[in-house]
PyMOL Python script that loads the backbone (N, CA, C, O; Angstrom):
from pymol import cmd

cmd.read_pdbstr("""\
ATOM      1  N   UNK A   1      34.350  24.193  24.748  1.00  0.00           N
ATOM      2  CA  UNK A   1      33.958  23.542  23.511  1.00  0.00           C
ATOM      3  C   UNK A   1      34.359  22.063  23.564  1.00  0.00           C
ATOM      4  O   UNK A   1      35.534  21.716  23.686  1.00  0.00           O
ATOM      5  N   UNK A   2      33.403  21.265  23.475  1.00  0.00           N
ATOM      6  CA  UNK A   2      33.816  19.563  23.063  1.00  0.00           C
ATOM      7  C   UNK A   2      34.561  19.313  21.726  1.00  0.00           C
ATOM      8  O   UNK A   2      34.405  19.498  20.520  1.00  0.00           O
ATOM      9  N   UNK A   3      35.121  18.986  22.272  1.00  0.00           N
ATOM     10  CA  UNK A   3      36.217  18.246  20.457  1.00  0.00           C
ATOM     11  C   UNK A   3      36.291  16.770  20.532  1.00  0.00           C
ATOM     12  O   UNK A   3      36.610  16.001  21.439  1.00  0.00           O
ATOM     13  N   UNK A   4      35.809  16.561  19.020  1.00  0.00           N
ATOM     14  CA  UNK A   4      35.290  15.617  18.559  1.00  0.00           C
ATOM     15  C   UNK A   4      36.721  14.964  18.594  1.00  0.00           C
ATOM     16  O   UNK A   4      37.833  15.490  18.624  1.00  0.00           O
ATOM     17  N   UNK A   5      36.273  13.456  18.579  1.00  0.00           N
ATOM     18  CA  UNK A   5      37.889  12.623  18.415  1.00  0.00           C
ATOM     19  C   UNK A   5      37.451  11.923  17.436  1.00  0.00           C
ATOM     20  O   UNK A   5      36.250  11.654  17.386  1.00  0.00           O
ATOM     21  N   UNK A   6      38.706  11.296  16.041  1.00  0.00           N
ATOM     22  CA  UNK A   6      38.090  11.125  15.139  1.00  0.00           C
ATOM     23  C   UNK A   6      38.682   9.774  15.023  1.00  0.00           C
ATOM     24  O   UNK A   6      39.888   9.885  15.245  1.00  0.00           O
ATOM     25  N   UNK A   7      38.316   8.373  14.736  1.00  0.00           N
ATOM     26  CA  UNK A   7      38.919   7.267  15.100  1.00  0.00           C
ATOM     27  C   UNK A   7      38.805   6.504  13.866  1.00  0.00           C
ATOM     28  O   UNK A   7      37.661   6.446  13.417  1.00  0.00           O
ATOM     29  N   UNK A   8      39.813   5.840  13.138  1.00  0.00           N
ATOM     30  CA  UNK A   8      39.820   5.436  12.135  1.00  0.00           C
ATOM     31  C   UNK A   8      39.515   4.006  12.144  1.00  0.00           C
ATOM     32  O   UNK A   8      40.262   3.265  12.783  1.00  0.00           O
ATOM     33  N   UNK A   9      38.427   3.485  11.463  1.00  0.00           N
ATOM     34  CA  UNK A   9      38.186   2.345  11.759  1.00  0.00           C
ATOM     35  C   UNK A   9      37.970   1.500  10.078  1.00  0.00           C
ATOM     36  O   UNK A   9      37.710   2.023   8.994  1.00  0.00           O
ATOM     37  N   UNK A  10      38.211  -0.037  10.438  1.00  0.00           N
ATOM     38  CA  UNK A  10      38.291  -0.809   8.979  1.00  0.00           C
ATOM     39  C   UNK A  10      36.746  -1.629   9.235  1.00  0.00           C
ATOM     40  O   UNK A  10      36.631  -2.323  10.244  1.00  0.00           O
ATOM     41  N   UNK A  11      36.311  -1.580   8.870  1.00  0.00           N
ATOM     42  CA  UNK A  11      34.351  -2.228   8.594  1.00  0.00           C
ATOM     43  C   UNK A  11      34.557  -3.581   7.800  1.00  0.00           C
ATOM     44  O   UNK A  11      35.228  -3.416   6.781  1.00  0.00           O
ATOM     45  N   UNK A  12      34.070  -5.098   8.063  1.00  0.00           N
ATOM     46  CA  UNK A  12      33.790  -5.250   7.373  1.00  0.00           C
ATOM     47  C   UNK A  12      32.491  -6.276   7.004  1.00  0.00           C
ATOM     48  O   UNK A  12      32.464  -7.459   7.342  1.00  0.00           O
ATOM     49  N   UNK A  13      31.448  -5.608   6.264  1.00  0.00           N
ATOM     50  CA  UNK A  13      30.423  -6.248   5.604  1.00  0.00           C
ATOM     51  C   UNK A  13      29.710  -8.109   6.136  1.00  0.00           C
ATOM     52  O   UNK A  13      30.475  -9.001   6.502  1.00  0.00           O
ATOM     53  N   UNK A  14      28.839  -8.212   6.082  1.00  0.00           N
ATOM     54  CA  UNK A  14      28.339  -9.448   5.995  1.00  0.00           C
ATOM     55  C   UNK A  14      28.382  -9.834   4.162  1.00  0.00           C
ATOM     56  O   UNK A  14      28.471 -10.999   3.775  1.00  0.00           O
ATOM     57  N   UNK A  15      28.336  -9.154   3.609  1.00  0.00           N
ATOM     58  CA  UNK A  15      28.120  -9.198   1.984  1.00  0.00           C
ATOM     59  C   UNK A  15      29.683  -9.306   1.476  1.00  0.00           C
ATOM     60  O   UNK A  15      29.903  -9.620   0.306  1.00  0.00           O
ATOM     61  N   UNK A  16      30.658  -9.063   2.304  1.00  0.00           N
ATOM     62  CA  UNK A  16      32.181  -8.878   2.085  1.00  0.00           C
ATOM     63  C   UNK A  16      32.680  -7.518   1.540  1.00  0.00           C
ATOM     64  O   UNK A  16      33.836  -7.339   1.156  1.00  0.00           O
ATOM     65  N   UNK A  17      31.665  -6.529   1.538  1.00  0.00           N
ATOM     66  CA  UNK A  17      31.647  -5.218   1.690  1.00  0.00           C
ATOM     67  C   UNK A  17      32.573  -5.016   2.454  1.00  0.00           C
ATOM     68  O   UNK A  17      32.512  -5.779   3.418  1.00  0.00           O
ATOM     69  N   UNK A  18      33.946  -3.908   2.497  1.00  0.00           N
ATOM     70  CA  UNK A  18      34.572  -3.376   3.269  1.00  0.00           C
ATOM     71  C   UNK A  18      34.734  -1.482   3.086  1.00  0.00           C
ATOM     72  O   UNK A  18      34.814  -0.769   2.086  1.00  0.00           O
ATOM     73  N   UNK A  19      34.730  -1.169   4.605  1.00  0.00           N
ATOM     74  CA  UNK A  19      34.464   0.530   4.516  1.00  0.00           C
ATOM     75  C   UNK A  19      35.757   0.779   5.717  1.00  0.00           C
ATOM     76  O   UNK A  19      35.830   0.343   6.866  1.00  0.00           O
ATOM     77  N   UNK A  20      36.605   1.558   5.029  1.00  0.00           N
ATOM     78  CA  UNK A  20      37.534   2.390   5.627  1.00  0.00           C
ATOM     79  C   UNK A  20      37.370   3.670   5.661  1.00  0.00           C
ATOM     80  O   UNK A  20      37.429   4.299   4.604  1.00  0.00           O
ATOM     81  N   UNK A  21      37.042   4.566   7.327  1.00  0.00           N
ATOM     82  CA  UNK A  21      36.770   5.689   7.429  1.00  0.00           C
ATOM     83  C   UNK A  21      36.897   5.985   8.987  1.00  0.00           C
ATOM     84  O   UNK A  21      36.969   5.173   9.909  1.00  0.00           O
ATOM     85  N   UNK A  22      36.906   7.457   9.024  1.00  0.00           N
ATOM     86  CA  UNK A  22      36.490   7.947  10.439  1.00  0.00           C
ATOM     87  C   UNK A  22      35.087   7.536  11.164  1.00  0.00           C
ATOM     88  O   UNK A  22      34.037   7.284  10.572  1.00  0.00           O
ATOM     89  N   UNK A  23      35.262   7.526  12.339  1.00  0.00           N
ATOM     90  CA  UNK A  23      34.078   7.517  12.747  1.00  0.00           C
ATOM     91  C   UNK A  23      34.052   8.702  14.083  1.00  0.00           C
ATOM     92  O   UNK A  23      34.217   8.136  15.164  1.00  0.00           O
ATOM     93  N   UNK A  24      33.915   9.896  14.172  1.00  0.00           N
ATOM     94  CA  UNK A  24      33.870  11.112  15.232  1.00  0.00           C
ATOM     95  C   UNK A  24      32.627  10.373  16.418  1.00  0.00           C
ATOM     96  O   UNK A  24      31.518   9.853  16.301  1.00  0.00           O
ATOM     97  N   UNK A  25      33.683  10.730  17.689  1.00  0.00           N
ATOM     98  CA  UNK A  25      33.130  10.753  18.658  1.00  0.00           C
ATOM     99  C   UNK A  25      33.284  11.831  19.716  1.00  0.00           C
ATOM    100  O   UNK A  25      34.354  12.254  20.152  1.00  0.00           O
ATOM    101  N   UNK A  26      31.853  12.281  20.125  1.00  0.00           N
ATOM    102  CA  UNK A  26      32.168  13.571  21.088  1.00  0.00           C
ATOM    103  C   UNK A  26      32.373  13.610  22.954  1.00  0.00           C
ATOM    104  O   UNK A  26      31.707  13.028  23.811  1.00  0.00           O
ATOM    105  N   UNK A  27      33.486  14.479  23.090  1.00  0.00           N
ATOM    106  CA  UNK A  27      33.737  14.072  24.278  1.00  0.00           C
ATOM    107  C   UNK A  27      33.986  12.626  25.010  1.00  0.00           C
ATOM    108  O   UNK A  27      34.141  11.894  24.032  1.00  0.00           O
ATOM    109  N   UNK A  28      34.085  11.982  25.912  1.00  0.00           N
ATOM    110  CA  UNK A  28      34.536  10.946  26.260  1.00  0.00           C
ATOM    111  C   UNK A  28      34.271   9.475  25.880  1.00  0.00           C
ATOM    112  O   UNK A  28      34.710   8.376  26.220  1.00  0.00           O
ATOM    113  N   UNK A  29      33.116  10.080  24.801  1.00  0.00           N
ATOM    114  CA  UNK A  29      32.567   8.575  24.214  1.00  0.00           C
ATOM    115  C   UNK A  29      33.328   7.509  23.561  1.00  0.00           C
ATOM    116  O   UNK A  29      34.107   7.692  22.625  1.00  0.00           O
ATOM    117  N   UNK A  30      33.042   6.324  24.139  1.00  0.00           N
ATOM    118  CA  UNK A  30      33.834   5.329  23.987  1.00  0.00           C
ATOM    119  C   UNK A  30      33.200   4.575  22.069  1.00  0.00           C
ATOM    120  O   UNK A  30      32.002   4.433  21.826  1.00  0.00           O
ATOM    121  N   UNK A  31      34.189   4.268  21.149  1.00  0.00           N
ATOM    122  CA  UNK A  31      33.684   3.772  19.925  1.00  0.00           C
ATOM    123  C   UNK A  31      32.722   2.163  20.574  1.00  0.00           C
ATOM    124  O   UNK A  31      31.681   1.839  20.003  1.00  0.00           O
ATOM    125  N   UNK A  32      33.247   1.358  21.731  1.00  0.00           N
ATOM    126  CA  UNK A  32      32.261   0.621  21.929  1.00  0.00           C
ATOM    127  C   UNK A  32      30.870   0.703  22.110  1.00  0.00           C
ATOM    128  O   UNK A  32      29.989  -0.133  21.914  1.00  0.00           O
ATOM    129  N   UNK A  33      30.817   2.280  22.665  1.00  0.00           N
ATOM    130  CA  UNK A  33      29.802   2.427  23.370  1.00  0.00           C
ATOM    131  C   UNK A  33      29.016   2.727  22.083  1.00  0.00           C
ATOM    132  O   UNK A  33      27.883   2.260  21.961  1.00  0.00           O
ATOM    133  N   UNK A  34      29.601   3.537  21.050  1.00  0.00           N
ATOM    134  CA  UNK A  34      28.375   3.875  19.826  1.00  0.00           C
ATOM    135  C   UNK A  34      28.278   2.372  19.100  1.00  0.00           C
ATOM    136  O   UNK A  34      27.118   2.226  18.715  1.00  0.00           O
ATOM    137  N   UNK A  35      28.951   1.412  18.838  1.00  0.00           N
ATOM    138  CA  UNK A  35      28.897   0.375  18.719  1.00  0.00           C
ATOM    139  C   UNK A  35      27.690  -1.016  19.484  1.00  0.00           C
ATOM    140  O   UNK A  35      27.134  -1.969  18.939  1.00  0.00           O
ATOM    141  N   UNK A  36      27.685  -0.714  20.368  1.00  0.00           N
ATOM    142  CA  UNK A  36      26.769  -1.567  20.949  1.00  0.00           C
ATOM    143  C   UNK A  36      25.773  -0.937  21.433  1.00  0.00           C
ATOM    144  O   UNK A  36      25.030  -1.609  22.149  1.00  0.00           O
ATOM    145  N   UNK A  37      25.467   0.342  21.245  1.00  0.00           N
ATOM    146  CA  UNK A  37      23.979   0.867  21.642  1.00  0.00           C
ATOM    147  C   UNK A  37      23.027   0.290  20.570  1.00  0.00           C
ATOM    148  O   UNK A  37      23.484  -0.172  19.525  1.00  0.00           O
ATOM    149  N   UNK A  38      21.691   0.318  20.832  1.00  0.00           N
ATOM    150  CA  UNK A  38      20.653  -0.678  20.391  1.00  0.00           C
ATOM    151  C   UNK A  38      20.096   1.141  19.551  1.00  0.00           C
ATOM    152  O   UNK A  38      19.752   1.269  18.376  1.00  0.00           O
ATOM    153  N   UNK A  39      20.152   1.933  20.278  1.00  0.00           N
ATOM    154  CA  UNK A  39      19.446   3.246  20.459  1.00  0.00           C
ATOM    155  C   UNK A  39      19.944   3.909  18.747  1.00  0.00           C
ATOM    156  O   UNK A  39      19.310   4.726  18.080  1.00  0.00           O
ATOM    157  N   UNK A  40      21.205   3.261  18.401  1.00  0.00           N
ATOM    158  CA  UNK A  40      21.632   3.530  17.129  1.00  0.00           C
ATOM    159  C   UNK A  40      21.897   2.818  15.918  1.00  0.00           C
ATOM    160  O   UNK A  40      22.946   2.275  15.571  1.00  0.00           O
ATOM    161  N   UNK A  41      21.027   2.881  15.447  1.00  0.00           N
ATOM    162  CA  UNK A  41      21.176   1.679  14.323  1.00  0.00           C
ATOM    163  C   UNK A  41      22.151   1.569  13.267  1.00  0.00           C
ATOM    164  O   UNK A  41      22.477   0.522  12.707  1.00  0.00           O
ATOM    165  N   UNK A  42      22.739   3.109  12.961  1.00  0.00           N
ATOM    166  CA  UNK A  42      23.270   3.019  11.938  1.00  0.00           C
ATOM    167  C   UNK A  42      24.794   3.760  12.118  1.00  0.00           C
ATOM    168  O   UNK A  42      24.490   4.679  12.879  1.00  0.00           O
ATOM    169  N   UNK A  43      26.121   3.887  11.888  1.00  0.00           N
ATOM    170  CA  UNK A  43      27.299   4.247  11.870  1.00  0.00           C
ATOM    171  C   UNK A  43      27.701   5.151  10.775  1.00  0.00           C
ATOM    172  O   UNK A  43      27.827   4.821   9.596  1.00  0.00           O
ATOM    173  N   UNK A  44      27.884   6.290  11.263  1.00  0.00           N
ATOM    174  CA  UNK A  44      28.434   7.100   9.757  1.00  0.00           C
ATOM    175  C   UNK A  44      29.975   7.028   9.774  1.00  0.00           C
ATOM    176  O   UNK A  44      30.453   6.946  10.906  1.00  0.00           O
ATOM    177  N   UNK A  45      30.778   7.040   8.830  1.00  0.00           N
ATOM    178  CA  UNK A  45      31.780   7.070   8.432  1.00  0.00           C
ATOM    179  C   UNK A  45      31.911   8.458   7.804  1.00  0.00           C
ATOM    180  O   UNK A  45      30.891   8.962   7.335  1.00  0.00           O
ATOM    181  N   UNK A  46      33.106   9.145   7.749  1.00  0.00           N
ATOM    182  CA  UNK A  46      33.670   9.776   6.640  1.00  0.00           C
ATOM    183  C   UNK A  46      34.892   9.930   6.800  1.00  0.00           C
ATOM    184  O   UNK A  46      35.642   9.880   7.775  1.00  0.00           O
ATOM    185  N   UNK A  47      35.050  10.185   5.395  1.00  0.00           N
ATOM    186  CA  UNK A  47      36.418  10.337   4.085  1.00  0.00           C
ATOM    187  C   UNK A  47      36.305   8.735   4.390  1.00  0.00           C
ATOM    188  O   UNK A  47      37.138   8.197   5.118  1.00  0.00           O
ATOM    189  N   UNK A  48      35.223   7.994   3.792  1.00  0.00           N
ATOM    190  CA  UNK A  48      34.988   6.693   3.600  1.00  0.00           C
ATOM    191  C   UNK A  48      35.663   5.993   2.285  1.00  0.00           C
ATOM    192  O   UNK A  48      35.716   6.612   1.222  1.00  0.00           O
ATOM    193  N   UNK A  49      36.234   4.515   2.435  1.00  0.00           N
ATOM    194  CA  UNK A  49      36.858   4.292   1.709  1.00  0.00           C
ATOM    195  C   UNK A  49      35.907   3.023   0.961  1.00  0.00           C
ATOM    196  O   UNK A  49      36.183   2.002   1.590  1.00  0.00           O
ATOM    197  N   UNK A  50      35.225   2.801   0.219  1.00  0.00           N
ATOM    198  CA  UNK A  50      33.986   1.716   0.104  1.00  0.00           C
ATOM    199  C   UNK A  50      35.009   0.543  -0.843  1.00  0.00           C
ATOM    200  O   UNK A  50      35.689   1.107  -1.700  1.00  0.00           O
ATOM    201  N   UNK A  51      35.161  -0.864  -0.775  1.00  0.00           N
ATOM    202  CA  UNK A  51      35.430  -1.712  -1.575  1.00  0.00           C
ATOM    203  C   UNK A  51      34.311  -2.752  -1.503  1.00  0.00           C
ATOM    204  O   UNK A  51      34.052  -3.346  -0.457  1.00  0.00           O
ATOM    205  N   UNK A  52      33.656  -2.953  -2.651  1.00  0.00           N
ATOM    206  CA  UNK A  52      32.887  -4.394  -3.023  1.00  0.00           C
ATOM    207  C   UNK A  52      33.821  -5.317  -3.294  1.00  0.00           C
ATOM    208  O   UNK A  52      34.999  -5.120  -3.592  1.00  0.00           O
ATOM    209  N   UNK A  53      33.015  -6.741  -3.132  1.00  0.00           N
ATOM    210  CA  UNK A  53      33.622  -7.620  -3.313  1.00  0.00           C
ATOM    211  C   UNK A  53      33.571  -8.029  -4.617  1.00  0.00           C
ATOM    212  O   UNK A  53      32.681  -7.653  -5.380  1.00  0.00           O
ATOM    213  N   UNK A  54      34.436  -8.754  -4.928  1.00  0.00           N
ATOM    214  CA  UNK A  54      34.651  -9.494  -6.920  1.00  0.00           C
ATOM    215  C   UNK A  54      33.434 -10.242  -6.912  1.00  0.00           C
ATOM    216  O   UNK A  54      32.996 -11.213  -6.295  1.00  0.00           O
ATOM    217  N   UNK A  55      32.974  -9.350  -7.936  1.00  0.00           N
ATOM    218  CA  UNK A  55      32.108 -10.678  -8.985  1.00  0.00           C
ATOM    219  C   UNK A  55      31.850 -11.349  -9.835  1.00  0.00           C
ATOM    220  O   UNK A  55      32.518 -10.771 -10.693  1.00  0.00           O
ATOM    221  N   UNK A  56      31.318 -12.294 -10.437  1.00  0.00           N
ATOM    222  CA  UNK A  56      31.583 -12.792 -11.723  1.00  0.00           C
ATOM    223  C   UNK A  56      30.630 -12.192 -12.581  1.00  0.00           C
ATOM    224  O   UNK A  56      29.501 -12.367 -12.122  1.00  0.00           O
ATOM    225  N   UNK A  57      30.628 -11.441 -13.832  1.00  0.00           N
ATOM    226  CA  UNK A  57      29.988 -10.860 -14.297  1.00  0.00           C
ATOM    227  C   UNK A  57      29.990 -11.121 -15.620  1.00  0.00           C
ATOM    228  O   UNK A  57      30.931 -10.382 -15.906  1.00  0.00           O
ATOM    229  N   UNK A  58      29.648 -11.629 -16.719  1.00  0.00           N
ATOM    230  CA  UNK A  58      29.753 -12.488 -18.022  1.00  0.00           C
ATOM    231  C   UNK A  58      30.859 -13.616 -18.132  1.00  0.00           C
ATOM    232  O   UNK A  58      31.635 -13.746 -19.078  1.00  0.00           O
ATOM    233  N   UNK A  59      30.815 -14.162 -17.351  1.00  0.00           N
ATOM    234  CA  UNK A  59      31.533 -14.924 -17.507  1.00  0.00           C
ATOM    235  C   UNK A  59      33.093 -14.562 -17.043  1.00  0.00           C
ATOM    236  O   UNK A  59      33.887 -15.446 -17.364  1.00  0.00           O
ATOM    237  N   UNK A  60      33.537 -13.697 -16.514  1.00  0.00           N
ATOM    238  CA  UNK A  60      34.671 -13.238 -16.039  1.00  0.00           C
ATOM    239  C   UNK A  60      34.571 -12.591 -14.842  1.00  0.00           C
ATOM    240  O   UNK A  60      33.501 -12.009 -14.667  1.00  0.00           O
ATOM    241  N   UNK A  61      35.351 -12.528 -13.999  1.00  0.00           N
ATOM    242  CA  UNK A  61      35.717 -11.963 -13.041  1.00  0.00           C
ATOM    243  C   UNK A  61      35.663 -10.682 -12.892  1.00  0.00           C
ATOM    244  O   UNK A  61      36.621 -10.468 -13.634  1.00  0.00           O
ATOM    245  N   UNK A  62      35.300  -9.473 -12.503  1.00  0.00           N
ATOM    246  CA  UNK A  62      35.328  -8.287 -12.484  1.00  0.00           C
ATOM    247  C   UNK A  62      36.239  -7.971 -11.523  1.00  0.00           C
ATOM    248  O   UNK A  62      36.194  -8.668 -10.509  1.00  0.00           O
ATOM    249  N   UNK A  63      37.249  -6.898 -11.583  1.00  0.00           N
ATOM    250  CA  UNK A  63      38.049  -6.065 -10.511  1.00  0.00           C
ATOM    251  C   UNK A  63      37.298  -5.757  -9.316  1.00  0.00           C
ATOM    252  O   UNK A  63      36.096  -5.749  -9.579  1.00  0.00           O
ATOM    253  N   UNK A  64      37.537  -5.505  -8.125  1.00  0.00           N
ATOM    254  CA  UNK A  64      36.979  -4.946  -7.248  1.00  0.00           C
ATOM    255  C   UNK A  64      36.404  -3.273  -7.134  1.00  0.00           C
ATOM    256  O   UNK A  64      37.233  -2.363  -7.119  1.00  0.00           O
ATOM    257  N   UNK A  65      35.460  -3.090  -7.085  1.00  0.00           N
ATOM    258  CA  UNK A  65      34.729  -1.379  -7.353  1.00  0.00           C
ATOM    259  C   UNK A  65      35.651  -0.612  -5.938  1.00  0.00           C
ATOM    260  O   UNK A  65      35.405  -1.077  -4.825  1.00  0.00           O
ATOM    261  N   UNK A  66      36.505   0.343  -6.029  1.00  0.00           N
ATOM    262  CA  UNK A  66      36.795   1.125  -5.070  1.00  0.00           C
ATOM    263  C   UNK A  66      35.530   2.398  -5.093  1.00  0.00           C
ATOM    264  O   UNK A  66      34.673   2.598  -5.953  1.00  0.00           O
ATOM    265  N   UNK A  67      35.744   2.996  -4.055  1.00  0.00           N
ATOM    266  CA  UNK A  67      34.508   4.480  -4.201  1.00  0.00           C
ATOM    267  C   UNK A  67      34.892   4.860  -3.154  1.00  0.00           C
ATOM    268  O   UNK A  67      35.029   4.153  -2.155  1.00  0.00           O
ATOM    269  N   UNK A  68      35.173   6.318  -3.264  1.00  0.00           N
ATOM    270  CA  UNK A  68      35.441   7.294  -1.914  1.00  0.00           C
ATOM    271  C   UNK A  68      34.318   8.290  -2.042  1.00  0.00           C
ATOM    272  O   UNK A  68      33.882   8.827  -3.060  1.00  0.00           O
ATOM    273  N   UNK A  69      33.778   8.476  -0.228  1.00  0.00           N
ATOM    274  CA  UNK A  69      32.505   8.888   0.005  1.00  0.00           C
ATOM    275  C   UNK A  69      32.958   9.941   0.859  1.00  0.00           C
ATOM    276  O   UNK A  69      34.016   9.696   1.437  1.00  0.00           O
ATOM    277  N   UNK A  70      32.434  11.041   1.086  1.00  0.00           N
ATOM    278  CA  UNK A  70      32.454  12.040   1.864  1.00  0.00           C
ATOM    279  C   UNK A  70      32.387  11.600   3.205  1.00  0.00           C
ATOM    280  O   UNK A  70      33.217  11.679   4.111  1.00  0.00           O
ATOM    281  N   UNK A  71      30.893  10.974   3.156  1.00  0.00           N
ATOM    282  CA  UNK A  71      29.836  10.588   4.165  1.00  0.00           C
ATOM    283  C   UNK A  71      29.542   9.311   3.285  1.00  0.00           C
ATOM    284  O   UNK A  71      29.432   9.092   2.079  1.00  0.00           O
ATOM    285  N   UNK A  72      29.434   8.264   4.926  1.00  0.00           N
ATOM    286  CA  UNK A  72      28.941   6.887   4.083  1.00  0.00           C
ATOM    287  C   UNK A  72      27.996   6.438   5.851  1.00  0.00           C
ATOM    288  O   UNK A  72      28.517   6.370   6.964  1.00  0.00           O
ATOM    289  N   UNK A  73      26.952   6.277   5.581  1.00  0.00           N
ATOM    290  CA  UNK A  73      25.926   5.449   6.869  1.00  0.00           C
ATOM    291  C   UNK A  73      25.806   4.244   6.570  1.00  0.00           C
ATOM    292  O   UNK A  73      25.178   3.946   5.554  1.00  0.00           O
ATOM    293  N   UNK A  74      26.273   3.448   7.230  1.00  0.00           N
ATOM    294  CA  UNK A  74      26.676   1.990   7.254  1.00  0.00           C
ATOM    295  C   UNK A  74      25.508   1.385   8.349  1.00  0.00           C
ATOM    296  O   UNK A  74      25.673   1.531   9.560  1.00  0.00           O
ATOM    297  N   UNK A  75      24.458   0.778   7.856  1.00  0.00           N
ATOM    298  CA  UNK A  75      23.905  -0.235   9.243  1.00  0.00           C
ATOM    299  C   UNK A  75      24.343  -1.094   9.348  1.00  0.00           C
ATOM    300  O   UNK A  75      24.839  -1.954   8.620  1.00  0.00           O
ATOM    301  N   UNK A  76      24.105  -0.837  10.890  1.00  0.00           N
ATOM    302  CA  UNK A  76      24.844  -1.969  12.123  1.00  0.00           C
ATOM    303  C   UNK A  76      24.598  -3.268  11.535  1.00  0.00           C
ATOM    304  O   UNK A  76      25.620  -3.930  11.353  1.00  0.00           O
ATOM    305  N   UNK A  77      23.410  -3.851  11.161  1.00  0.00           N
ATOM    306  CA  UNK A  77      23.265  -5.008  11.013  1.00  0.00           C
ATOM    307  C   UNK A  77      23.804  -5.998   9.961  1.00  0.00           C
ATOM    308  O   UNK A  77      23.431  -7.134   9.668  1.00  0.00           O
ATOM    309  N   UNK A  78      25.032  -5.036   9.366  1.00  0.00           N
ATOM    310  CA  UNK A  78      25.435  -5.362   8.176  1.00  0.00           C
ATOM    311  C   UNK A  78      26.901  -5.598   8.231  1.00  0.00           C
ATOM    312  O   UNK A  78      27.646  -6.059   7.366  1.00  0.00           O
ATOM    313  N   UNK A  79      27.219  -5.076   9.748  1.00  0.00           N
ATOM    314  CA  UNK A  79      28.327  -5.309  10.033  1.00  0.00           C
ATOM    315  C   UNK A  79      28.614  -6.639  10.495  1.00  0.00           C
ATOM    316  O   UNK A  79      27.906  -7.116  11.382  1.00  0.00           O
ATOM    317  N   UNK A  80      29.948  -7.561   9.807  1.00  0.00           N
ATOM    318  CA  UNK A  80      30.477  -8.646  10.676  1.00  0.00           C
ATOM    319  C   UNK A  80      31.642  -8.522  11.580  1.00  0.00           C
ATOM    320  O   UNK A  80      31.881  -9.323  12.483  1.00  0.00           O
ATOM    321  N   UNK A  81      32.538  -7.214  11.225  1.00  0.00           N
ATOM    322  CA  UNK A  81      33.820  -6.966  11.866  1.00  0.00           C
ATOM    323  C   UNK A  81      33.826  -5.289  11.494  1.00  0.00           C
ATOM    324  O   UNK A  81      33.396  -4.660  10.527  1.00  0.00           O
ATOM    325  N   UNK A  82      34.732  -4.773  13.114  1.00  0.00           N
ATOM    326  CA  UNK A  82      35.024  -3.529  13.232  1.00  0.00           C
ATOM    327  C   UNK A  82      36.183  -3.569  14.158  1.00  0.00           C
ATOM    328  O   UNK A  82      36.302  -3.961  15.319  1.00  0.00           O
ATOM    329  N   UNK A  83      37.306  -2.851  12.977  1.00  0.00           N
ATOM    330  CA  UNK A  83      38.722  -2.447  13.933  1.00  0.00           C
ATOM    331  C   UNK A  83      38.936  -1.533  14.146  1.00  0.00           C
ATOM    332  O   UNK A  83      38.965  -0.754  13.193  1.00  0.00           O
ATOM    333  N   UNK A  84      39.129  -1.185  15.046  1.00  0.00           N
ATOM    334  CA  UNK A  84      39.528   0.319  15.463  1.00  0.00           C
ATOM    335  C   UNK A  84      41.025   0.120  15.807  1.00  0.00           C
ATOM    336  O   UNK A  84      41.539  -0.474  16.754  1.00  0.00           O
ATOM    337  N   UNK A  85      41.784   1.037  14.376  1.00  0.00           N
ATOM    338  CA  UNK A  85      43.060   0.961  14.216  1.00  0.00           C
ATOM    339  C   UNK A  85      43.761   2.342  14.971  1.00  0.00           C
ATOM    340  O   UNK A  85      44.985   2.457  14.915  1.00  0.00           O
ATOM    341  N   UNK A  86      42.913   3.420  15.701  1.00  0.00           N
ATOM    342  CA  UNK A  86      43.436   3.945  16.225  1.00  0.00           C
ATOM    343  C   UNK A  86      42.969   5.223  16.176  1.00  0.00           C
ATOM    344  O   UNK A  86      42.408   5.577  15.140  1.00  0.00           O
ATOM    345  N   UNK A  87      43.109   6.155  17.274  1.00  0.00           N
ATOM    346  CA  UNK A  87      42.578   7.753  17.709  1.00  0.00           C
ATOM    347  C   UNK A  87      43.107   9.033  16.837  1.00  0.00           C
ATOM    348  O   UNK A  87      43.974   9.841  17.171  1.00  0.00           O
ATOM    349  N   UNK A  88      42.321   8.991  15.589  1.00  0.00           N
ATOM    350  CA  UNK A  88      43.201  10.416  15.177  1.00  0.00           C
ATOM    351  C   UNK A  88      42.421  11.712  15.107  1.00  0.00           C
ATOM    352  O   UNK A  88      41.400  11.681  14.420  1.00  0.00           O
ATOM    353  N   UNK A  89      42.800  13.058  15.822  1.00  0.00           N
ATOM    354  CA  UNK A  89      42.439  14.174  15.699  1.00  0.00           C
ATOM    355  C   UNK A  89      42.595  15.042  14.340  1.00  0.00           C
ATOM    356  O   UNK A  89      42.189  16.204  14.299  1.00  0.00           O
TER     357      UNK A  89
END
""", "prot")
cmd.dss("prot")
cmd.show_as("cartoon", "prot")
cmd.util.cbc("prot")
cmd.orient("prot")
């Protein structure tokens, strides 16, 4: 049986969108490698952690929106930064 490795990574946004979540990879696959394939456009996350950025909204500042997602599909092209803080099973 292949076992998935589950790698916790911090996302963050061209929009200043930031997503904290797993990203499972099977068998020896490298997170660069799902990262720079062309073949995949889009990154799922889960036990995703979603923060928007502040906006000004009547005239005041609004708090930042937290949201936790089961499952969150993030496209690539939306990404400006990805850390991979480390390998957890």
């Amino acid at each position: 049986m292949i076992e998935a490795q589950k790698h916790y990574v911090c996302v963050t946004c061209i929009d200043g969108t930031s997503v904290e979540g797993f990203i499972s990879l099977l068998g020896d696959r490298k997170l660069a490698e799902v990262v720079n394939n062309p073949a995949e456009s889009f990154l799922c996350l889960s036990e995703a952690e979603v923060t928007y950025p502040e906006q000004i909204e009547s005239f005041k500042l609004a708090t930042k929106r937290i949201e936790l997602k089961e499952a969150f599909f993030l496209n690539k092209s939306a990404v400006k930064w990805i850390e991979d803080t480390g390998a957890r099973k």
